[in-house]
C-alpha positions in Angstrom: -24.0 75.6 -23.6 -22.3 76.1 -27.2 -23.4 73.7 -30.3 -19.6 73.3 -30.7 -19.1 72.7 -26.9 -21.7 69.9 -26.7 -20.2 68.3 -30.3 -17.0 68.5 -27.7 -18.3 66.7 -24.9 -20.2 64.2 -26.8 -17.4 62.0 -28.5 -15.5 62.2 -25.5 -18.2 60.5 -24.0 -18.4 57.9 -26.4 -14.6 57.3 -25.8 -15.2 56.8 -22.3 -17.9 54.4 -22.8 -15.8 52.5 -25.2 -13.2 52.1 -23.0 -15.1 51.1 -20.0 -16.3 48.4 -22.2 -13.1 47.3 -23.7 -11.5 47.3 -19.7 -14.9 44.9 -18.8 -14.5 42.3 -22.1 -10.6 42.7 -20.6 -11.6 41.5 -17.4 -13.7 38.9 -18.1 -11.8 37.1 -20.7 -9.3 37.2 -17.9 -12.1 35.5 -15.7 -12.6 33.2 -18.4 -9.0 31.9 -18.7 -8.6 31.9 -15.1 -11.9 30.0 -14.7 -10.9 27.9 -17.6 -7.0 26.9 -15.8 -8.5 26.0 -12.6 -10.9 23.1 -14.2 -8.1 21.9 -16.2 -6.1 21.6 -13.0 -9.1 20.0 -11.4 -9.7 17.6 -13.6 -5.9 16.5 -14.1 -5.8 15.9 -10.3 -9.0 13.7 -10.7 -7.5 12.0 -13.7 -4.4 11.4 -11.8 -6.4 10.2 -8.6 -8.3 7.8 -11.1 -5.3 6.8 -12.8 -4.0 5.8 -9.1 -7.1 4.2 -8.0 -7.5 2.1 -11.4 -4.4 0.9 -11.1 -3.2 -2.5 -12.2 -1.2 -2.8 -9.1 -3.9 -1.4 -6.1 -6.7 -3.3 -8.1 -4.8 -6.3 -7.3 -4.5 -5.5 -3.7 -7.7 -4.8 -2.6 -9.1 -7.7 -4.9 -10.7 -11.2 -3.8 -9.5 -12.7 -6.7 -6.7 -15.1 -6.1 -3.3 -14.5 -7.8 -2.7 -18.4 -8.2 -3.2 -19.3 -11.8 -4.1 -23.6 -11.2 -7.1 -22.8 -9.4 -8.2 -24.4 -5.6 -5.5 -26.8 -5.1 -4.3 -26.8 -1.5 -0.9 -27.6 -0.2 -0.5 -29.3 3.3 3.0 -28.3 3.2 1.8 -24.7 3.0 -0.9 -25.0 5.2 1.1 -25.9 8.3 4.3 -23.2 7.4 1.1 -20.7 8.8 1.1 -22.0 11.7 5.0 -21.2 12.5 4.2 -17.9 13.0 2.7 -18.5 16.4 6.3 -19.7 17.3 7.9 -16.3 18.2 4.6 -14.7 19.6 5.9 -15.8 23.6 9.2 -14.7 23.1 7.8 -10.6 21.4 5.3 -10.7 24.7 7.4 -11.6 26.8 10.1 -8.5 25.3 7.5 -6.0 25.1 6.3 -6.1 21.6 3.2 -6.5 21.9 1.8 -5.2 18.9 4.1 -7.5 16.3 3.3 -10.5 18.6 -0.2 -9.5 18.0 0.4 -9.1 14.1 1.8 -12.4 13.8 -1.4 -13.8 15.6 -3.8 -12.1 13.1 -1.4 -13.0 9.7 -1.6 -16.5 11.4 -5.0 -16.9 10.4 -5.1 -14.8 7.4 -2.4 -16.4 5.8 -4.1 -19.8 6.7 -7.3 -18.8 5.3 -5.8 -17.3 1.7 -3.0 -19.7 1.5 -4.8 -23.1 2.1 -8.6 -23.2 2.6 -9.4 -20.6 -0.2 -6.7 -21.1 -2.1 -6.4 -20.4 -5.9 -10.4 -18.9 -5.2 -12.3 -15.9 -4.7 -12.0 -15.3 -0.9 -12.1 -11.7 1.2 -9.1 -13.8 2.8 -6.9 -12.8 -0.2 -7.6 -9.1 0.5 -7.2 -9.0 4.7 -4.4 -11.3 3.6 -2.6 -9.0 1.4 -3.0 -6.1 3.7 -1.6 -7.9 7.0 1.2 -9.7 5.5 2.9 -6.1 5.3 2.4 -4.8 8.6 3.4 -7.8 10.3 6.3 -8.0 8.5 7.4 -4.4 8.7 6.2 -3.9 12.4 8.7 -7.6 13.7 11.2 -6.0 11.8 11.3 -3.2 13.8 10.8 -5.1 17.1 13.9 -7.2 16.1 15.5 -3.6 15.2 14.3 -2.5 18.6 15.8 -5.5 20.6 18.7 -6.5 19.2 20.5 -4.2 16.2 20.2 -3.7 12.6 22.7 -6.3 11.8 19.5 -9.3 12.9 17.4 -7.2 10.7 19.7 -8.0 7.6 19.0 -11.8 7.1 15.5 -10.7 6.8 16.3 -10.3 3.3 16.6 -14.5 3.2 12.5 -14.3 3.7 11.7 -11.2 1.0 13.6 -13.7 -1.6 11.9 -16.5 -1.3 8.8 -15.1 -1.3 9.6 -13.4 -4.4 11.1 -16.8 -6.0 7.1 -18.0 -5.0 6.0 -15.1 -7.0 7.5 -15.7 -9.8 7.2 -19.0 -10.1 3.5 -18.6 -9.7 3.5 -16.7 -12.7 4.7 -19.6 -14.8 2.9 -21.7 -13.2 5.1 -23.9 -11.9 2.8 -25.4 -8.7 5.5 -27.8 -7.0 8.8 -24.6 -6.7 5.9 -22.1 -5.3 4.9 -24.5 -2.8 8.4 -25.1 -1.4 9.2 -21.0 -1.8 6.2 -19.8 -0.3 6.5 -22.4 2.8 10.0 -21.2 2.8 8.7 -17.5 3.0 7.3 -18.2 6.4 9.4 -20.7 7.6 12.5 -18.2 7.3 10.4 -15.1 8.5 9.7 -17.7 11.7 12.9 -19.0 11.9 14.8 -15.5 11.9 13.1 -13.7 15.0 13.5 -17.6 16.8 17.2 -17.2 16.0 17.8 -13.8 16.7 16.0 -14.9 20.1 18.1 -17.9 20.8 21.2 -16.1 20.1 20.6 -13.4 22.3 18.1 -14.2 24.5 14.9 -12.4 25.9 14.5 -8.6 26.6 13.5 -8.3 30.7 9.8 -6.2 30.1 10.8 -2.8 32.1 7.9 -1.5 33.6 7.7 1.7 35.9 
């Protein structure tokens, strides 16, 4: 092999070798940035999921803390408005709804146990409270739904306002208007599946 021939073949090498390399520093600042996008990603979803579960609003929810600002002060009133729930239970068995007669048993003694013997104080009450309140509501006002037509479902909205008027007067403290709202709340959540009962009467249990 020629002198010349070799000096040939030799830079060409050198260019190969150098753009091998540049292709490899390519491909891994590629990795890199790909690497890098992926645990930015990552950690929005954890900041989001964080955000979420450091809410101010699901922190109140699954809390034992009381939302009543004066403290333990019970209400008799109150205390007996839990047990109108019971009222209705024959009449859902008795229509097949089982499971919101059932509901209404449980939020019976929840809302019993939050609302007057640990009232205004730290009490897992508050929490079971808090989460059966909802599906008892939600699953009678489907079994009305079920039974009798959306138009009996309507007046439900009677019940949702007074127990938002006891919510906000329990945020300015105003102890004797919560008291008659909040036995109002379940006095007109009773009341309603009684009426739209006594209106229209039992559904005959159909079983096959």
């Amino acid at each position: 092999m020629s002198a010349n021939s070799l000096r040939q073949r030799v830079p060409s090498l050198a260019e190969s070798t150098c753009s091998f390399a540049s292709e490899s520093d390519e491909e891994s600042t590629s990795t890199t940035q790909l690497t890098t996008t992926k645990s930015k990603q990552l950690e929005r979803r954890r900041s989001s999921i964080s955000e979420v579960a450091n809410s101010t609003f699901l922190r109140k929810r699954l809390s034992r803390q009381s939302s009543l600002p004066w403290g333990h002060k019970r209400s008799t009133m109150i205390g007996i408005s839990c047990f109108l729930f019971l009222l209705p239970i024959p009449c859902l068995f008795q229509s097949c709804c089982p499971f919101a007669a059932f509901m209404l048993a449980v939020v019976t003694v929840s809302s019993f146990s939050s609302d007057y013997l640990y009232s205004g104080v730290e009490s897992w009450s508050h929490l079971f409270d808090r989460a059966l309140a909802p599906i008892a509501f939600f699953s009678n006002i489907y079994a009305v739904y079920s039974l009798f037509g959306i138009i009996w479902v309507l007046p439900a909205i009677i019940a949702v306002k007074c127990h938002v008027m006891a919510m906000y007067h329990s945020k300015r403290n105003n102890y004797d208007k919560f008291v008659i709202f909040h036995s109002l709340w379940h006095a007109t959540g009773a009341g309603l599946i009684l009426l739209s009962f006594g209106v229209n009467g039992l559904r005959e249990c159909l079983v096959e």
